[in-house]
Every structure is written in structure tokens, then in C-alpha cells.
C-alpha positions as semicolon CSV with decimal commas, in nm:
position;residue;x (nm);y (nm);z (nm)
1;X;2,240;-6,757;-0,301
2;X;1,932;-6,545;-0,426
3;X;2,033;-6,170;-0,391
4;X;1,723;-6,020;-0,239
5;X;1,700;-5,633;-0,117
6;X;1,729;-5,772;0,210
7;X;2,062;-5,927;0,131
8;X;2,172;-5,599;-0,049
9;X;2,053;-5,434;0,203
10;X;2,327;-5,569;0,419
11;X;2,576;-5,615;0,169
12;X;2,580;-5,259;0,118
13;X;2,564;-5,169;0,494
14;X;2,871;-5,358;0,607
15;X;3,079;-5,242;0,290
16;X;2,986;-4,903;0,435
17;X;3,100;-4,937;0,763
18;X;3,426;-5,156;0,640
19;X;3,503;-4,796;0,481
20;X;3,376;-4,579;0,784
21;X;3,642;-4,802;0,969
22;X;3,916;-4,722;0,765
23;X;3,875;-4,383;0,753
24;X;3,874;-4,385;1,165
25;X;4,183;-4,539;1,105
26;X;4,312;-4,348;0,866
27;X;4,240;-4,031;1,101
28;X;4,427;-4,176;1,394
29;X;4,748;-4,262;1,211
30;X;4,724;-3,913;1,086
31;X;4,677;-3,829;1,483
32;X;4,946;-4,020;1,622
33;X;5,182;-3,878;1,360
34;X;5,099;-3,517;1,441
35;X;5,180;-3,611;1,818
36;X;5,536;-3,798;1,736
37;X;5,617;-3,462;1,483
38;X;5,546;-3,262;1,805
39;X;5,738;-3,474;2,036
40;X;6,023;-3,515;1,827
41;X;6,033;-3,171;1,788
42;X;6,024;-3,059;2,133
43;X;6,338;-3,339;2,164
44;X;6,530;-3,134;1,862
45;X;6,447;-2,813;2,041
46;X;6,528;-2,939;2,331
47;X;6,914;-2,967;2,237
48;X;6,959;-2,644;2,062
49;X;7,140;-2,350;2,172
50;X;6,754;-2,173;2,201
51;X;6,621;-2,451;2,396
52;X;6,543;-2,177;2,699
53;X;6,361;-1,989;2,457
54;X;6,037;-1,899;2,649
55;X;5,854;-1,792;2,391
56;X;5,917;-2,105;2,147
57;X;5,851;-2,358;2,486
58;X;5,514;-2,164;2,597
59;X;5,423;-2,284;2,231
60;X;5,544;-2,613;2,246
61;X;5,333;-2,680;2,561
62;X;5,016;-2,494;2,403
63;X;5,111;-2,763;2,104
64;X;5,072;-3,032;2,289
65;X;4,748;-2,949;2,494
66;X;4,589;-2,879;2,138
67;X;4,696;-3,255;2,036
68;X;4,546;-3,382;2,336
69;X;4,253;-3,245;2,299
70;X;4,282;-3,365;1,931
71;X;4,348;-3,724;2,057
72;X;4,020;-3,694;2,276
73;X;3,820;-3,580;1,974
74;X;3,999;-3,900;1,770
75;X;3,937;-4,116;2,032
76;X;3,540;-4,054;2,021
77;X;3,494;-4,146;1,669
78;X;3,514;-4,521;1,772
């Protein structure tokens, strides 16, 4: 196979968006982990002696808005 610019051309374009890909990726595991830290903390909250804490809950629900709206901004790199 002769290795013309076209070919390089392409060779070089799909190794970039091989890497583009992973970091997508790479970004929504980090995503999905900030949401299960969140969620398993609202769970340990949840069963301590605070867990009517207003104050800590009114922050655990602002917590999880802000990962939605993280998970919508993700969710558009595709």
C-alpha cells in the first residue's frame, strides 16, 4: 500500500478521533462516578443520627441538580 497524503491524511484523522472518543469516555466514567459518590452519600447520610439535618439535605439536593446538569453537559459531547 503506497502511503500518499491522502492516505495520511486519514490515517491521522481517525487516530484523532479514536482519542477524542476516549477522552468522551473517559469524562463520563468520571461523570457517572461523581453521581454514585453523591448517591451513596446521600444513602450514608441518610442513616445517621443528622439525617434531618436541613441544612446538610438542602445541599444534598442542590448536589444533585448540579450533577444533572453536569450529566446534560456530558451527554452533549457525543
Amino acid at each position: 500500500m503506497k502511503l500518499t497524503k491522502q492516505t495520511l491524511k486519514k490515517m491521522i484523522k481517525e487516530e484523532l478521533l479514536n482519542e477524542i472518543q476516549a477522552e468522551i469516555e473517559d469524562v463520563q466514567d468520571k461523570e457517572a462516578h461523581i453521581f454514585d459518590v453523591i448517591i451513596e452519600f446521600k444513602k450514608t447520610f441518610g442513616k445517621s443520627e443528622w439525617k434531618t439535618n436541613r441544612k446538610i439535605n438542602s445541599l444534598i439536593r442542590q448536589l444533585g441538580k448540579v450533577e444533572q446538569q453536569l450529566a446534560d453537559a456530558v451527554g452533549e459531547l457525543e
